[in-house]
N, C-alpha and C positions, 0 to 999 in steps of 0.2 A: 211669541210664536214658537212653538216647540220645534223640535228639529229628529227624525227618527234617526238613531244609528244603526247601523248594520255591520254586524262584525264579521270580520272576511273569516276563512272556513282556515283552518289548521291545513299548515304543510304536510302533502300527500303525497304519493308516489302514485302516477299518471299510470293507469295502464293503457292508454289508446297506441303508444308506441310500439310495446309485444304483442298488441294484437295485429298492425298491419305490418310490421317485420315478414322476413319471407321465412321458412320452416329452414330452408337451407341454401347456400350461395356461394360466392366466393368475388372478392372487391376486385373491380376493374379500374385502375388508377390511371389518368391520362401521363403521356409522355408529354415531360416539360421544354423537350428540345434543349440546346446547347447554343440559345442566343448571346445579344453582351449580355442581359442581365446573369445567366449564367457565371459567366467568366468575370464577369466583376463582383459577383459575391464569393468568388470562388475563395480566395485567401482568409476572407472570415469561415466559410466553414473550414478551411483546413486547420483552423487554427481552435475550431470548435473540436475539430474529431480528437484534435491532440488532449485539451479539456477531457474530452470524456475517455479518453484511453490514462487518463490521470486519475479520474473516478473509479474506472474499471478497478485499478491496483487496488484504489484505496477499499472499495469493496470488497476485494478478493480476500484482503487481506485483515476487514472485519469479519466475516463469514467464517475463516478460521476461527479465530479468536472465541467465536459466540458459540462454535460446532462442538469444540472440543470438550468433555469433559474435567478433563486436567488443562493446565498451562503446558505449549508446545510451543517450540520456537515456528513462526512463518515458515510453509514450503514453499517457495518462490518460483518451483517447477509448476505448482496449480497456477501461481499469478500471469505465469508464460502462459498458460495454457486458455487461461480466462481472454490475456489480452489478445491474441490470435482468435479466440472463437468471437469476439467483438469485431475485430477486424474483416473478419471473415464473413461476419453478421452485416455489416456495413457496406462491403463488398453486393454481397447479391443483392440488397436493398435496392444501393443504387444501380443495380444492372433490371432490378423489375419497378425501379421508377416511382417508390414509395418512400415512406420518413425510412429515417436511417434508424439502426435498432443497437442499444444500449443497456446496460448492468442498471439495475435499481435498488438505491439503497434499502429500500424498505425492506425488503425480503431479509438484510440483516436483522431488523428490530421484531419481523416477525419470527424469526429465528429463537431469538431471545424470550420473546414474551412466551413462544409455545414449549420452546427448551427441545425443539423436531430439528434437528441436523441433518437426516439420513438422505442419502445420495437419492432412496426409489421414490422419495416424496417429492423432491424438486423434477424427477423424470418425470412421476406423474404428474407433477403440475402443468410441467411443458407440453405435455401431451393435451392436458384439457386448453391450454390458452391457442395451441394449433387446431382444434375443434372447433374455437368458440369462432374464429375464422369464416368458417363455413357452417356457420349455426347465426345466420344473423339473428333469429328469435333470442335464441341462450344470451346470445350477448345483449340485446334489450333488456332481457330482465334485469341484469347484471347495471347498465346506464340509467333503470328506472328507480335505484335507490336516492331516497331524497338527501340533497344537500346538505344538510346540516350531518346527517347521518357518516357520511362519508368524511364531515369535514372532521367530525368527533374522534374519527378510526383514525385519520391520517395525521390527527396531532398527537393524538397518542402513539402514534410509530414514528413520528420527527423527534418525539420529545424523548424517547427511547433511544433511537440513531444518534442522538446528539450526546449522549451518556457515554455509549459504548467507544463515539470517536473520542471521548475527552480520556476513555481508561485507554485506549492503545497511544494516544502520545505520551501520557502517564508512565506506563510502563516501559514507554520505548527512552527514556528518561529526557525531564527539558532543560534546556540550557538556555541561556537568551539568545541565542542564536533562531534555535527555533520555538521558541516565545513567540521572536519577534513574526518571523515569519504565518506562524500558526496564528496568532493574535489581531496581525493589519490584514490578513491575506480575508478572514471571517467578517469583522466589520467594514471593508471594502464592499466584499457580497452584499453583506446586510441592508449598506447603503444605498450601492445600486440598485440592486432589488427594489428597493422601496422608492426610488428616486427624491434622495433625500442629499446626495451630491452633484451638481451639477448638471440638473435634470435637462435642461434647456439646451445642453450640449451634447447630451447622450443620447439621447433621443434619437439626433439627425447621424449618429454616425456609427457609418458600416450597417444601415436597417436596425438600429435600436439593438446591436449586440453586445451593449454593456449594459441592457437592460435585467440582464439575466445574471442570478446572483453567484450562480453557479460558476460561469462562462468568467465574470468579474475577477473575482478571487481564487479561480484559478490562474488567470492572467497576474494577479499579486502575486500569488507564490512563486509562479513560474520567475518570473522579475524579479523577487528575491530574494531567492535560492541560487538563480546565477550571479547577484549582487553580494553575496554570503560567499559563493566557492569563489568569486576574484579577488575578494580582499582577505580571504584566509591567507594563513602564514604558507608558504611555497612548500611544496611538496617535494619530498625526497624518493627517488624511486630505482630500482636496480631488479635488469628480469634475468633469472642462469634457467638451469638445467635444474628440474624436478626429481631430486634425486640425492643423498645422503652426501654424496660428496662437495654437495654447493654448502656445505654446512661454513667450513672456513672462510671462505668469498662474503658470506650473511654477518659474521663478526665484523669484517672490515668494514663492510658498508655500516653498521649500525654503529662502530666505534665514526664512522666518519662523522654520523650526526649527530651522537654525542657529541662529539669535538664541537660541532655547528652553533648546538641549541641549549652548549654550556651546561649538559648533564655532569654530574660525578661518577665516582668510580662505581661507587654502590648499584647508583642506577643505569650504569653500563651493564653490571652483572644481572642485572632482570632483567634487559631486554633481552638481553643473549640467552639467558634459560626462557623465556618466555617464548623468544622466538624458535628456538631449538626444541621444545615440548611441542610447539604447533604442528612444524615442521617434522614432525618424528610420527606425530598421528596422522597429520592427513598424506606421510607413505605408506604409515602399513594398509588406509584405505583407500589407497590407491593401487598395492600389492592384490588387493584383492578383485577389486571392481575390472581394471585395466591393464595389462602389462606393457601397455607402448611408450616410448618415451614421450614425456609429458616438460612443458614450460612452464616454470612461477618467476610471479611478478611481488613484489613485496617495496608497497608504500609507506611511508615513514613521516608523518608531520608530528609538529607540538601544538597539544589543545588543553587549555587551560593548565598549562605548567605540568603536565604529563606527556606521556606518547602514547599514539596511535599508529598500531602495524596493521595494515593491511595484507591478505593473502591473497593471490587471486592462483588458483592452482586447478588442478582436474577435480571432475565429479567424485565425490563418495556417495556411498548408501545413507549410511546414517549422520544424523545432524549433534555437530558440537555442541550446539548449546542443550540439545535435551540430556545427552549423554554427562555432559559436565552435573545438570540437574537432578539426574537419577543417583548420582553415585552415592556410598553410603558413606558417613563419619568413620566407619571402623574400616582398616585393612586387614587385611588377612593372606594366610596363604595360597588361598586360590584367587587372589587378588595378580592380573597379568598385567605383562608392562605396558600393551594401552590404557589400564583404568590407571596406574602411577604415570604415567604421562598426563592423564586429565589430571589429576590428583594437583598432580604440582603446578598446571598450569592453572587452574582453578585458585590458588597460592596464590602466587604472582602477581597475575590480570586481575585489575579491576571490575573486566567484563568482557565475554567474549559473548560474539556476533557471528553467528554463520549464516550466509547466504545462500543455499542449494538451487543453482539453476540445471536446465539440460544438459548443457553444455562447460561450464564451469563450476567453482566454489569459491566463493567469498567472506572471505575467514578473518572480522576485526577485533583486536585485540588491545584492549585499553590498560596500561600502565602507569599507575600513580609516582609519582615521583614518593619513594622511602622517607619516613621520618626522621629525623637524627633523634638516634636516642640520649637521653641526659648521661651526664657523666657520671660515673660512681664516686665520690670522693675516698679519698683513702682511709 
């Protein structure tokens, strides 16, 4: 007895939806009230917003990286700025009783793929996605792309996003340190995600909020990153007066940690030029920007058999590490003593870090402990 087959028809995009869509509208969200269930989920989402104000950075701070044409160190005055306008996005969210609204990584890899950076493309784009708002049609078209379609676009901009986060830990240089942390905090996610840890236990707790792979291995890293900064070596710290004359006070403190952390004399003498070249630049741009008296704070541990100085001082304009970066191999005579203060400091450090926030400057500076050099024989 024969059997007819019927073969089902190809994946298609529905248009019965755009057509009973309304031309135009705007969503009316019910109010969820503030019962227990509220207040008992309350501490998982705080602990989600904090998750996504972690993303927010990490975004912020791919989106440079992808924007720029040259290599530029981080502005960390846009990260402030990003992480307040999420803040502030979350804010009215919850005041008009809808999901709470967040950074999307994607828009970095499409960054990438189109090589479009420019500030009026992301304006215009905000502008159409507040349209689509009240366009419920537009937006149907936009929900009638078939699945597979969509799934094809969004692997190719994870698989892109996944690229561009492996070249910023890359360059931000790894240690095992954050190996480790970078390495469990990813396959954590991965795992919960899939529930392929513990699934029978995760499920029931907090509303399946380790379900999220995101939310997971943010919770790793957070965990440890604080389990990394309590068993680092103890931190040495001393805050004076922002101003050429704490320059002596900055010796003794740093002769103090030598004496501590068992440096020589050699590498007494680069921390003191090293610290005294920092400290020399970021006054003349602080001469400039501010003239009020200002406070530095200057931290001091040992990491991997070297030192790490930390500056934490007033705002400048411009940033050390680009500044270090542009300069040229040759000196010359119109060569001023801030480009020989980078000059030497660039010597020195094994790597300098600057921080620009609104409000402060965070200036680290990495110092290899000196070779000994072989003897001459006679």
């Amino acid at each position: 007895m024969s059997r007819s087959v019927r073969s089902s028809p190809p994946t298609s995009a529905s248009t019965t939806p755009i057509a009973s869509a309304r031309r135009h509208g705007s969503a009316s969200p019910p109010w969820v009230g503030l019962g227990a269930a509220f207040w008992s989920l309350l501490p998982a989402f705080i602990f989600v917003t904090l998750v996504g104000a972690i993303e927010t950075i990490g975004d912020s701070v791919a989106i440079q990286r992808v924007s720029w044409k040259q290599r530029k160190a981080v502005d960390f005055r846009a990260v402030q700025g990003a992480v307040a306008a999420d803040g502030m996005g979350n804010l009215l969210s919850g005041l008009a009783g809808t999901v709470p609204n967040t950074t999307y990584s994607t828009s970095v890899a499409v960054t990438e793929l189109t090589g479009v950076g420019a500030r009026v493309v992301g304006l215009v784009l905000g502008i159409v996605m507040i349209a689509f708002a009240f366009l419920p049609k537009a937006l149907a078209v936009v929900l009638a792309i078939p699945g597979p379609v969509a799934a094809a676009y969004v692997t190719v901009l994870l698989a892109m996003l996944f690229v561009v986060g492996m070249k910023i830990i890359v360059q931000d240089g790894v240690d095992y340190r954050k190996g480790l942390i970078v390495g469990v905090s990813f396959w954590l996610g991965v795992g919960f995600q899939h529930g392929v840890i513990f699934p029978e236990f995760v499920a029931g707790f907090a509303g399946g909020l380790l379900q999220n792979g995101m939310t997971a291995g943010g919770l790793a890293a957070i965990l440890l990153t604080l389990f990394v900064e309590l068993t680092a070596p103890r931190r040495r710290r001393i805050e004076l007066a922002f101003e050429l004359s704490a320059l002596p006070s900055i010796r003794e403190f740093l002769a103090e940690c030598a004496s501590r952390y068992g440096w020589n004399e050699t590498m007494m003498q680069r921390l003191d030029a090293a610290s005294e070249e920092t400290l020399l630049t970021l006054l003349q741009d602080d001469e400039e920007s501010d003239p009020e008296p200002r406070r530095l704070q200057i931290t001091v541990h040992k990491q991997d058999g070297g030192a790490t100085l930390e500056f934490i001082a007033a705002p400048g304009e411009a940033n050390l590490e680009d500044r270090i970066a542009l300069l040229n191999d040759r000196l010359d005579e119109t060569s001023g003593e801030r480009e020989i203060s980078l000059r030497l400091l660039r010597h020195l450090a094994s790597s300098v870090r600057h921080q620009q926030y609104h409000d402060t400057d965070i200036v680290t500076v990495a110092v290899d402990v000196p070779k000994a050099e072989p003897a001459i024989e006679a």
